[in-house]
Backbone atoms as SQL, in Angstrom:
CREATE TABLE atoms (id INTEGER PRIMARY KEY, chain TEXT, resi INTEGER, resn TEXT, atom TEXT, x REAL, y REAL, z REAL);
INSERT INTO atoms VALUES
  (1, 'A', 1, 'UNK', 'N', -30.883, -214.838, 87.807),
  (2, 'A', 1, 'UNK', 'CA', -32.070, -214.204, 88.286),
  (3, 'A', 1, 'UNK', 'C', -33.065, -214.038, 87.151),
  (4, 'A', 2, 'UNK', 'N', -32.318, -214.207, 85.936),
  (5, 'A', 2, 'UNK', 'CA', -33.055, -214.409, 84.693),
  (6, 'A', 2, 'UNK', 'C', -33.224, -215.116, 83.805),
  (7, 'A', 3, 'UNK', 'N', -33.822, -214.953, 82.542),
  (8, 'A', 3, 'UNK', 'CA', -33.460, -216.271, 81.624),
  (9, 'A', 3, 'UNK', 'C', -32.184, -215.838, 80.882),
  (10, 'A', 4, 'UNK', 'N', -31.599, -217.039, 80.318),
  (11, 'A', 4, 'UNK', 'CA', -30.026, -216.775, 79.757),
  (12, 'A', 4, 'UNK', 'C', -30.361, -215.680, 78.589),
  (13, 'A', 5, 'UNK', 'N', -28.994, -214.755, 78.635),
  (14, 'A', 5, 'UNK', 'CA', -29.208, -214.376, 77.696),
  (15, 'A', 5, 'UNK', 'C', -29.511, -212.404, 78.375),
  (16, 'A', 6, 'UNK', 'N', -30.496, -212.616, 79.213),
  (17, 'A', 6, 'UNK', 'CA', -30.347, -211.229, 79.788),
  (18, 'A', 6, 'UNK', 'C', -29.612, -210.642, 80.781),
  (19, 'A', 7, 'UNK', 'N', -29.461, -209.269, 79.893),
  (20, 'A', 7, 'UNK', 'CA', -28.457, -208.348, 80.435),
  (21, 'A', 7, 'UNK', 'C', -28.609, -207.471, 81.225),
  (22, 'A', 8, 'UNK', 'N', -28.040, -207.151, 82.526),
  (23, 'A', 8, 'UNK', 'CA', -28.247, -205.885, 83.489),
  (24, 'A', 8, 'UNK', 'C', -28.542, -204.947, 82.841),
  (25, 'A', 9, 'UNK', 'N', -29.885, -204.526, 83.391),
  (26, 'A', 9, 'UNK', 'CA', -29.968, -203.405, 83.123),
  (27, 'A', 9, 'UNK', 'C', -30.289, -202.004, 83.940),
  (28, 'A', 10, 'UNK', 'N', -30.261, -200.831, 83.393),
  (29, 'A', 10, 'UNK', 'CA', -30.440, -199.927, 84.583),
  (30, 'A', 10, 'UNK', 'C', -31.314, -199.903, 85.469),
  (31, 'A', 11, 'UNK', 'N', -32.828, -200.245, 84.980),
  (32, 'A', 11, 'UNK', 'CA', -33.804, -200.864, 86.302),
  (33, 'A', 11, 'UNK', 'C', -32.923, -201.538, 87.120),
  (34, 'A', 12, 'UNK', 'N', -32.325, -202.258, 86.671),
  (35, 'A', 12, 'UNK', 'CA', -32.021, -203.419, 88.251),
  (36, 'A', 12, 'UNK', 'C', -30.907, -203.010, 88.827),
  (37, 'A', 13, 'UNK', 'N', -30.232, -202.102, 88.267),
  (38, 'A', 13, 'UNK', 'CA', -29.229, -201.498, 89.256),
  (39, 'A', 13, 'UNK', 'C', -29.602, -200.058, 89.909),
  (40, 'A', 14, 'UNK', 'N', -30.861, -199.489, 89.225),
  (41, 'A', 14, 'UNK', 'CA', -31.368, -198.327, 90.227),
  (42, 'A', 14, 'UNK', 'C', -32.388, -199.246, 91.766),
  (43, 'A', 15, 'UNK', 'N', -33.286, -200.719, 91.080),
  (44, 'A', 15, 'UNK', 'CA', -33.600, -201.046, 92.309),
  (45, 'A', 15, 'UNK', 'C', -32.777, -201.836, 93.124),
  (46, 'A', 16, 'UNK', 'N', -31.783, -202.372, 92.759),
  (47, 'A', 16, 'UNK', 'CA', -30.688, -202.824, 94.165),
  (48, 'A', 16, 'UNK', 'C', -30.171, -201.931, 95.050),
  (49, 'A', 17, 'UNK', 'N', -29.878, -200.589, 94.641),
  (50, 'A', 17, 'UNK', 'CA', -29.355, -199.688, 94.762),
  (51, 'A', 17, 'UNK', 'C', -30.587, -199.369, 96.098),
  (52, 'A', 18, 'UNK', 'N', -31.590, -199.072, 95.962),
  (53, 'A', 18, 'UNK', 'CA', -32.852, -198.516, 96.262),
  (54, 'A', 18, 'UNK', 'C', -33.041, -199.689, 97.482),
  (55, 'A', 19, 'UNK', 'N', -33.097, -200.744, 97.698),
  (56, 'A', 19, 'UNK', 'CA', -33.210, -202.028, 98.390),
  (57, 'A', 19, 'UNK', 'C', -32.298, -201.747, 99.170),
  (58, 'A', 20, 'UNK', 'N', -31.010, -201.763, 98.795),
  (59, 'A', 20, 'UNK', 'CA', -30.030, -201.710, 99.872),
  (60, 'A', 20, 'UNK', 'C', -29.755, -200.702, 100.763),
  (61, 'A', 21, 'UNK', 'N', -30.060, -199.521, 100.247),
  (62, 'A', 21, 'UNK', 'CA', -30.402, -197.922, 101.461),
  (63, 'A', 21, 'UNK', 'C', -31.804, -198.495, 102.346),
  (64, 'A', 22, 'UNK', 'N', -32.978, -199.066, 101.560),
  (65, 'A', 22, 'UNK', 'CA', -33.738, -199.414, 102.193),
  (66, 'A', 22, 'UNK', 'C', -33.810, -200.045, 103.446),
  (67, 'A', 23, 'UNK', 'N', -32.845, -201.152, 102.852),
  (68, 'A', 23, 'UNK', 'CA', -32.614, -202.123, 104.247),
  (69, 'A', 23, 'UNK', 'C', -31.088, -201.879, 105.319),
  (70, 'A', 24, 'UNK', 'N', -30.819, -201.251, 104.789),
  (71, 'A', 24, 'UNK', 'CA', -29.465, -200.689, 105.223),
  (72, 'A', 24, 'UNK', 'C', -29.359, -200.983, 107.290),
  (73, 'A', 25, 'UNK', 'N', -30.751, -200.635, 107.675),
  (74, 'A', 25, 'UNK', 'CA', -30.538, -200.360, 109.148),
  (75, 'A', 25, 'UNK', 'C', -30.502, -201.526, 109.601),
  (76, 'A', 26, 'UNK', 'N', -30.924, -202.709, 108.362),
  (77, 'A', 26, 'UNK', 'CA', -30.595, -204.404, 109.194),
  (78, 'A', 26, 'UNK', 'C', -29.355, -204.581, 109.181),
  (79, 'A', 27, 'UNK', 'N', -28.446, -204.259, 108.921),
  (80, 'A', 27, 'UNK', 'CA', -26.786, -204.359, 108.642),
  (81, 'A', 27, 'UNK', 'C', -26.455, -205.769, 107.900),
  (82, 'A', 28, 'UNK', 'N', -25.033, -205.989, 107.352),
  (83, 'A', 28, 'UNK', 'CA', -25.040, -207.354, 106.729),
  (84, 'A', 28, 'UNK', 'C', -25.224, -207.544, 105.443),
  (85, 'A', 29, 'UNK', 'N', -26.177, -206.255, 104.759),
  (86, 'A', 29, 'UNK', 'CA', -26.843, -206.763, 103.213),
  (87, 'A', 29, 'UNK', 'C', -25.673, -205.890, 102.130),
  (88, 'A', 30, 'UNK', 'N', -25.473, -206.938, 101.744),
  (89, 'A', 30, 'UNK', 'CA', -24.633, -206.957, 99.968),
  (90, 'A', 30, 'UNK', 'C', -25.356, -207.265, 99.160),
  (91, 'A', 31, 'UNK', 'N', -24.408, -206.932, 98.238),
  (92, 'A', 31, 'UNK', 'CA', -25.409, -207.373, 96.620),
  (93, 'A', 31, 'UNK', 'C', -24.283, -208.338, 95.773),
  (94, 'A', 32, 'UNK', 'N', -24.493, -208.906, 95.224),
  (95, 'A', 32, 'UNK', 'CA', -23.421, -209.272, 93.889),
  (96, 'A', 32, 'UNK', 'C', -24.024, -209.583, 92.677),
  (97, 'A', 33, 'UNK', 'N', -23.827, -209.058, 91.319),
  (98, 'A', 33, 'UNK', 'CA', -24.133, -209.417, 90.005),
  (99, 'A', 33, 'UNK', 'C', -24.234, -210.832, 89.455),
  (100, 'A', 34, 'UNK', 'N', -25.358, -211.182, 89.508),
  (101, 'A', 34, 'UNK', 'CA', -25.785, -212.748, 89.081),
  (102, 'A', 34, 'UNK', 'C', -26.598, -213.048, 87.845),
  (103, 'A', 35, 'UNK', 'N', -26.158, -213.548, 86.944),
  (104, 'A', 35, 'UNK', 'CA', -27.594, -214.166, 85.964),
  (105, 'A', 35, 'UNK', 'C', -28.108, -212.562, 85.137),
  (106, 'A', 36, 'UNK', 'N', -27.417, -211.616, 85.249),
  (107, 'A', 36, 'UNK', 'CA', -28.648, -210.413, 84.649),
  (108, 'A', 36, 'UNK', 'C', -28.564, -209.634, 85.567),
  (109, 'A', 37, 'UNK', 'N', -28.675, -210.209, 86.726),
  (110, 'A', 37, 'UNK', 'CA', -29.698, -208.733, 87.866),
  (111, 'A', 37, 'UNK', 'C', -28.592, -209.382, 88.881),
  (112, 'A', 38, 'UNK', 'N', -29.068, -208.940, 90.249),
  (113, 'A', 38, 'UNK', 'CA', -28.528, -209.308, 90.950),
  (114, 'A', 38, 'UNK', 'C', -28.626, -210.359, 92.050),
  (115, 'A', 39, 'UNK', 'N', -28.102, -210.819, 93.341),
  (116, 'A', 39, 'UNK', 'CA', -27.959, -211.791, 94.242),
  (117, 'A', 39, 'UNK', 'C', -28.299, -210.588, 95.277),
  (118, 'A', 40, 'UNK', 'N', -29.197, -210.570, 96.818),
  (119, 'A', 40, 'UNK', 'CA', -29.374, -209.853, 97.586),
  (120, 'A', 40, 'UNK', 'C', -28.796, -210.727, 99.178),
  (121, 'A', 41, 'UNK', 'N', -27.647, -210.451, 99.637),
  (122, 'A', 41, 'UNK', 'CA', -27.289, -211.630, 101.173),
  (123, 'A', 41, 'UNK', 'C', -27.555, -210.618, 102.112),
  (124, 'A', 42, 'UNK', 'N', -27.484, -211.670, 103.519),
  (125, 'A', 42, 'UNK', 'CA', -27.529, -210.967, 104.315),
  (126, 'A', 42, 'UNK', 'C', -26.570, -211.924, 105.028),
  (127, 'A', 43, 'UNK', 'N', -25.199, -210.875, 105.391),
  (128, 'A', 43, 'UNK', 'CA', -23.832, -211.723, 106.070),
  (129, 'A', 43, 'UNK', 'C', -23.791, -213.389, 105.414),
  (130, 'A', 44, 'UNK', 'N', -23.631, -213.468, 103.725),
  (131, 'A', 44, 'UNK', 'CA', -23.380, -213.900, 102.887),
  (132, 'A', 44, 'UNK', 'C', -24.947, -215.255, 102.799),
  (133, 'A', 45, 'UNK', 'N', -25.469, -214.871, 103.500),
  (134, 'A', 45, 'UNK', 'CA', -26.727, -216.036, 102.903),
  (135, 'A', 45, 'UNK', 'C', -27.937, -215.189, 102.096),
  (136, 'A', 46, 'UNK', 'N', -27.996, -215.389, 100.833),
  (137, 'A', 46, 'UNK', 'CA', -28.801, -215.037, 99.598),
  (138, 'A', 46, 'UNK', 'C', -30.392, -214.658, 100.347),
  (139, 'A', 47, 'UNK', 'N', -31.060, -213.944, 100.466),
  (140, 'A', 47, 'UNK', 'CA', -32.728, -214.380, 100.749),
  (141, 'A', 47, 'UNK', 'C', -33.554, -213.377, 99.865),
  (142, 'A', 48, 'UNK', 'N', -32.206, -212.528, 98.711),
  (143, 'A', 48, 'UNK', 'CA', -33.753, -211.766, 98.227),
  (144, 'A', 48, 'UNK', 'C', -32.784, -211.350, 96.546),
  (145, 'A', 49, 'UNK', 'N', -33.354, -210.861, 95.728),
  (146, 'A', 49, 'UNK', 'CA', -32.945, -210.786, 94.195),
  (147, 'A', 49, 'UNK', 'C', -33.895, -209.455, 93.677),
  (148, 'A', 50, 'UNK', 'N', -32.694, -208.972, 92.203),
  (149, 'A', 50, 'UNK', 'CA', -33.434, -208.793, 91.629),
  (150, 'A', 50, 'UNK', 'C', -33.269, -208.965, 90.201),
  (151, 'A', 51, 'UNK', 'N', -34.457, -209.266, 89.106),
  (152, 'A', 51, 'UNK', 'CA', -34.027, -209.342, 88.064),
  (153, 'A', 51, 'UNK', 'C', -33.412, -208.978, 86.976),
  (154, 'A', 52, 'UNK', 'N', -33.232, -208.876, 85.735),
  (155, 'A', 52, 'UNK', 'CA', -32.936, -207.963, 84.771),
  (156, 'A', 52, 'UNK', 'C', -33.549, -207.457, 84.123),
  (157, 'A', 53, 'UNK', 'N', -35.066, -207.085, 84.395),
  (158, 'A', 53, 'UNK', 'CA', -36.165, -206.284, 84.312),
  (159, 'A', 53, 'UNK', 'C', -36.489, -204.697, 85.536),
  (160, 'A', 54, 'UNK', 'N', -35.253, -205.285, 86.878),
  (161, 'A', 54, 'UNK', 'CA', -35.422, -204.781, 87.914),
  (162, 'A', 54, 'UNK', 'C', -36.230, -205.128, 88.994),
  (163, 'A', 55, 'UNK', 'N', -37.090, -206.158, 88.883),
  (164, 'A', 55, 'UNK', 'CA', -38.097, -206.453, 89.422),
  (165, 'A', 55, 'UNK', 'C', -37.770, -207.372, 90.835),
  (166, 'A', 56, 'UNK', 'N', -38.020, -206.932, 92.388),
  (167, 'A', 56, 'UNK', 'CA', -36.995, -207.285, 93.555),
  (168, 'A', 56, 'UNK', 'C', -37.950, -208.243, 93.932),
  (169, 'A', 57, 'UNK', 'N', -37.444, -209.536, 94.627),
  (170, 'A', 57, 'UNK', 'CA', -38.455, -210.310, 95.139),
  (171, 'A', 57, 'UNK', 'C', -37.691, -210.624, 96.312),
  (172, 'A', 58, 'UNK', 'N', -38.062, -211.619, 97.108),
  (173, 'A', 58, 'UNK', 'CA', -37.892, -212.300, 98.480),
  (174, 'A', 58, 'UNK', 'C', -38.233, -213.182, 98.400),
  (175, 'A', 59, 'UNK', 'N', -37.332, -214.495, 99.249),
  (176, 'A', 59, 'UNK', 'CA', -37.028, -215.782, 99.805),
  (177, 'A', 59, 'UNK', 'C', -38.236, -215.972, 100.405),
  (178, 'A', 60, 'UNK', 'N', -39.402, -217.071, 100.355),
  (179, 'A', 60, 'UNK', 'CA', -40.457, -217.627, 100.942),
  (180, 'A', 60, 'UNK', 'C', -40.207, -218.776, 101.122),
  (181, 'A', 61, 'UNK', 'N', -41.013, -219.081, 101.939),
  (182, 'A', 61, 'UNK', 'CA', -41.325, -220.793, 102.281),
  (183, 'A', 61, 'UNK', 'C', -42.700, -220.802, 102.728),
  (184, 'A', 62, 'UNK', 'N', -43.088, -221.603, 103.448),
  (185, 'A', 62, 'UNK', 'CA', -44.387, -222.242, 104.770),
  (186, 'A', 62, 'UNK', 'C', -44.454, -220.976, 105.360),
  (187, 'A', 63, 'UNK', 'N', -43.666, -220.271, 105.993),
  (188, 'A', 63, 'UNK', 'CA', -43.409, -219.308, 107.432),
  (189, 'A', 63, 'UNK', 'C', -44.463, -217.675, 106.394),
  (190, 'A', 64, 'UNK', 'N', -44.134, -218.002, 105.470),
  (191, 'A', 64, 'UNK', 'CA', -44.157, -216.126, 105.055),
  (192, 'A', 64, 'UNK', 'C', -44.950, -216.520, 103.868),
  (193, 'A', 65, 'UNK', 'N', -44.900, -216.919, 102.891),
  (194, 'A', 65, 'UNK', 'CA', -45.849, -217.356, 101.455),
  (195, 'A', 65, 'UNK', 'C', -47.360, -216.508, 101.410),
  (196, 'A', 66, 'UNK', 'N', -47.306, -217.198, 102.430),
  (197, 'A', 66, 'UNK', 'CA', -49.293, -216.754, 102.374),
  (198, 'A', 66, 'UNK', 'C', -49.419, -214.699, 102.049),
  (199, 'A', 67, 'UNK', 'N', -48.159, -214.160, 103.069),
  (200, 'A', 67, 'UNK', 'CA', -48.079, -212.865, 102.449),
  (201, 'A', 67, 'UNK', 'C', -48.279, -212.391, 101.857),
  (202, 'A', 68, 'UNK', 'N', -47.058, -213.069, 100.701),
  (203, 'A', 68, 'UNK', 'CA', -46.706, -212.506, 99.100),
  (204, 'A', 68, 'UNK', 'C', -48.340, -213.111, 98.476),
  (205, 'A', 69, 'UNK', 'N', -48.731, -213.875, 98.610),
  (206, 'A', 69, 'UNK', 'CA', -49.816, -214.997, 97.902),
  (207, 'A', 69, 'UNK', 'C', -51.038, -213.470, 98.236),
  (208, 'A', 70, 'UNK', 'N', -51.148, -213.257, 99.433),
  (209, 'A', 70, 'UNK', 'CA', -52.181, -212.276, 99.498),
  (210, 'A', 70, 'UNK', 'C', -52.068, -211.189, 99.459),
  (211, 'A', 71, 'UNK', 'N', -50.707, -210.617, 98.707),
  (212, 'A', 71, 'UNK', 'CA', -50.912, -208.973, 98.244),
  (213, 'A', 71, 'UNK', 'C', -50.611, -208.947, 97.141),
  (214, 'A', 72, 'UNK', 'N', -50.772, -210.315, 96.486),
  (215, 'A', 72, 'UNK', 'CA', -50.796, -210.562, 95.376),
  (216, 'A', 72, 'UNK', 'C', -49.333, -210.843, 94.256),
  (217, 'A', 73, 'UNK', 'N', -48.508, -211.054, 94.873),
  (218, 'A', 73, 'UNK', 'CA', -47.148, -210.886, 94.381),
  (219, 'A', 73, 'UNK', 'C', -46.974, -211.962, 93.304),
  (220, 'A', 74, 'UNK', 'N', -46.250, -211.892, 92.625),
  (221, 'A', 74, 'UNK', 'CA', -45.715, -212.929, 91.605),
  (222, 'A', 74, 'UNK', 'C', -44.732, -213.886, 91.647),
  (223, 'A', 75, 'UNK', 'N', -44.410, -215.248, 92.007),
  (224, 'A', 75, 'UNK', 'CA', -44.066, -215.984, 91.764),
  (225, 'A', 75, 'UNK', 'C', -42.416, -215.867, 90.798),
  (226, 'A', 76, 'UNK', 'N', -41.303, -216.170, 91.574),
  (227, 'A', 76, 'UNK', 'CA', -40.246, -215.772, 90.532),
  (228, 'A', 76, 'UNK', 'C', -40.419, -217.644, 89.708),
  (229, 'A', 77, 'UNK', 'N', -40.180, -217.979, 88.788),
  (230, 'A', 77, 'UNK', 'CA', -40.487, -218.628, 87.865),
  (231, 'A', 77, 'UNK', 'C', -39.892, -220.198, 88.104),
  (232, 'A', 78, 'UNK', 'N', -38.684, -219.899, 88.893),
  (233, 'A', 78, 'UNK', 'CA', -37.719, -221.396, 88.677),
  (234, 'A', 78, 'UNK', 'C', -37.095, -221.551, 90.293),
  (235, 'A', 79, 'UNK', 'N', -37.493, -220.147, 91.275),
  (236, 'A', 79, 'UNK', 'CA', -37.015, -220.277, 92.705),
  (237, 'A', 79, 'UNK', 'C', -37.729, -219.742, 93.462),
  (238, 'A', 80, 'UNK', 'N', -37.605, -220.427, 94.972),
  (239, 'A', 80, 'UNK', 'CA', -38.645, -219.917, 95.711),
  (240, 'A', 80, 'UNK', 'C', -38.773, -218.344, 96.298),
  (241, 'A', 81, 'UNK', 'N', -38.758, -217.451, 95.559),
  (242, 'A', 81, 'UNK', 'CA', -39.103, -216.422, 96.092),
  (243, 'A', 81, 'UNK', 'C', -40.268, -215.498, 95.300),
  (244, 'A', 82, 'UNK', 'N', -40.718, -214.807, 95.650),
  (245, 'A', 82, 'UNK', 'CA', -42.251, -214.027, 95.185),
  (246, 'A', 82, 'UNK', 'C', -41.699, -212.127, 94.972),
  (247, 'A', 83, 'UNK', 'N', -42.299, -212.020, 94.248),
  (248, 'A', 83, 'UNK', 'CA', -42.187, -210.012, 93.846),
  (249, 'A', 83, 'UNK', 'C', -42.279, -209.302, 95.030),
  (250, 'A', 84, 'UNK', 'N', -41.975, -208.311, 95.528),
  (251, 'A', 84, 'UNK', 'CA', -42.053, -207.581, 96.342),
  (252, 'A', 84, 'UNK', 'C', -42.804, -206.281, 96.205),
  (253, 'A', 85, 'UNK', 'N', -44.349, -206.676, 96.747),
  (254, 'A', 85, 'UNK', 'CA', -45.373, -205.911, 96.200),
  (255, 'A', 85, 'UNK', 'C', -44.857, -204.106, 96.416),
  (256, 'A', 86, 'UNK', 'N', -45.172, -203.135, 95.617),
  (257, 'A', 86, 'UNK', 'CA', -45.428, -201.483, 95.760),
  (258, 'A', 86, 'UNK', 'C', -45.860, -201.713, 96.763),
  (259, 'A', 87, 'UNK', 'N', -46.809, -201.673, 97.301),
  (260, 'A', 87, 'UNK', 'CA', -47.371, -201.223, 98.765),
  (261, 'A', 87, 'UNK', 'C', -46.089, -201.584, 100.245),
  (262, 'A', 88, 'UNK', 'N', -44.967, -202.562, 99.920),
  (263, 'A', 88, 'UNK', 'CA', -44.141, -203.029, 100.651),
  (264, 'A', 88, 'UNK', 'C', -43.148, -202.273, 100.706),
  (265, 'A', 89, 'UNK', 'N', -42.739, -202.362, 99.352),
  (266, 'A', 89, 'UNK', 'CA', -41.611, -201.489, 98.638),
  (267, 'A', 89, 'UNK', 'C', -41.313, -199.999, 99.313),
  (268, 'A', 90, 'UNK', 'N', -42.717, -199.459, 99.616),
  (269, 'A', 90, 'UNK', 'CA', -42.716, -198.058, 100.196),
  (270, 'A', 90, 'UNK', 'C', -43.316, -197.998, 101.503),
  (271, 'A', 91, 'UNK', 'N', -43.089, -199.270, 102.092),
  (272, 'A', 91, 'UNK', 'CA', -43.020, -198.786, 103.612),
  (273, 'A', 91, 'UNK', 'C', -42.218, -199.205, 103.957),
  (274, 'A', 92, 'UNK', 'N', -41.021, -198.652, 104.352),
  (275, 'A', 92, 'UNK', 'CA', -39.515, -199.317, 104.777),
  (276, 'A', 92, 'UNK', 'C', -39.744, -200.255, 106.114),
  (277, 'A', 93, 'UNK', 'N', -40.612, -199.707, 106.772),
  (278, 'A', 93, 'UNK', 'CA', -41.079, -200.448, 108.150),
  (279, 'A', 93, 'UNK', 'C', -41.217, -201.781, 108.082),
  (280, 'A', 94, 'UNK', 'N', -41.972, -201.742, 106.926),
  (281, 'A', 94, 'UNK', 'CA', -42.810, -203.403, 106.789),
  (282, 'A', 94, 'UNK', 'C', -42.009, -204.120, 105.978),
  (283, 'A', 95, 'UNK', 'N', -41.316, -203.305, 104.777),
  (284, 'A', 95, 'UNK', 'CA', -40.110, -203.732, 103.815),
  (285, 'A', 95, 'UNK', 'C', -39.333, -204.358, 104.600),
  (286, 'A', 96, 'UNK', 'N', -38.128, -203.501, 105.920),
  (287, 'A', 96, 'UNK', 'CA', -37.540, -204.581, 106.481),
  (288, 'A', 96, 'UNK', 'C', -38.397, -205.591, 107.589),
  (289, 'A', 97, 'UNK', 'N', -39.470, -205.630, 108.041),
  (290, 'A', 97, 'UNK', 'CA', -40.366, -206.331, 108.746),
  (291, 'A', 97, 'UNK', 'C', -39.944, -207.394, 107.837),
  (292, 'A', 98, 'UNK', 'N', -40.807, -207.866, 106.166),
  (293, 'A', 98, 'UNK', 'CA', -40.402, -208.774, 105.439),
  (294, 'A', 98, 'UNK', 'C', -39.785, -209.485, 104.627),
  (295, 'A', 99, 'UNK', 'N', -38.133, -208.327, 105.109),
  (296, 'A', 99, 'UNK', 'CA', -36.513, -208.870, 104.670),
  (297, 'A', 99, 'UNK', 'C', -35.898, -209.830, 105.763),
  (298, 'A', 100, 'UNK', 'N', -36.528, -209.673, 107.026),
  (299, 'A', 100, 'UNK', 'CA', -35.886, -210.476, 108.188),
  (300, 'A', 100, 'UNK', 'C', -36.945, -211.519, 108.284),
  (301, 'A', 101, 'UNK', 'N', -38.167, -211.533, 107.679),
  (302, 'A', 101, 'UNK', 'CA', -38.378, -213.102, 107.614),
  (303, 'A', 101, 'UNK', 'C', -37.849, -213.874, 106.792),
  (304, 'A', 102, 'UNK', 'N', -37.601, -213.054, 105.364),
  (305, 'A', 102, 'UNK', 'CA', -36.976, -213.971, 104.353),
  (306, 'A', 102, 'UNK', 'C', -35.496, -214.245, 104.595),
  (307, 'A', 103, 'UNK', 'N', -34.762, -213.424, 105.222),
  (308, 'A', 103, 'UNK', 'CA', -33.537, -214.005, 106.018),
  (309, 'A', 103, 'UNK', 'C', -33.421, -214.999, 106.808),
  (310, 'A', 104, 'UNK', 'N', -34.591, -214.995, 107.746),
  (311, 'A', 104, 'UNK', 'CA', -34.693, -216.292, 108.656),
  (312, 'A', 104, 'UNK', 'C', -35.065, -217.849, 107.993),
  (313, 'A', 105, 'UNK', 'N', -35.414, -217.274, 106.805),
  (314, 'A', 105, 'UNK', 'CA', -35.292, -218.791, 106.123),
  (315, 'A', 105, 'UNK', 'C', -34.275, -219.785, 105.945);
């Protein structure tokens, strides 16, 4: 989830932690320790991360992109998924609204 070399750190295990109560009412979501940060599934297919900065993003394609692209999100560097803007982050509504598109990918 990172470049080699980085190590978990407490950001990314207070925001997995934080993600997964979040999304909790979609049922299905695990985490597992990957690369630094972590792997985010839902009933074992990957669609969301976070780094070893802490920083949580989501699985895009064609279907959802334009989203992240227009609330300005960041680009994870080497895979297709984008940052998961503050304004998202704290509306659980819309948070899982745009965990079950990136699942449906």
């Amino acid at each position: 989830m990172g470049e080699k070399g980085n190590k978990l750190s407490q950001d990314s295990t207070l925001t997995v932690a934080l993600l997964l109560e979040k999304l909790s009412q979609i049922g299905g979501i695990t985490s597992k320790k990957m690369f630094g940060g972590f792997g985010i599934f839902h009933e074992g297919k990957m669609f969301a991360l976070v780094d070893a900065k802490g920083q949580g993003y989501l699985k895009a394609d064609d279907s959802n992109r334009t989203d992240f692209e227009a609330s300005g999100s960041d680009k994870h560097s080497r895979m297709p998924y984008y940052s998961i803007p503050d304004e998202i982050s704290n509306d659980p509504e819309t948070l899982v609204e745009w965990a079950n598109k990136s699942i449906a990918i």
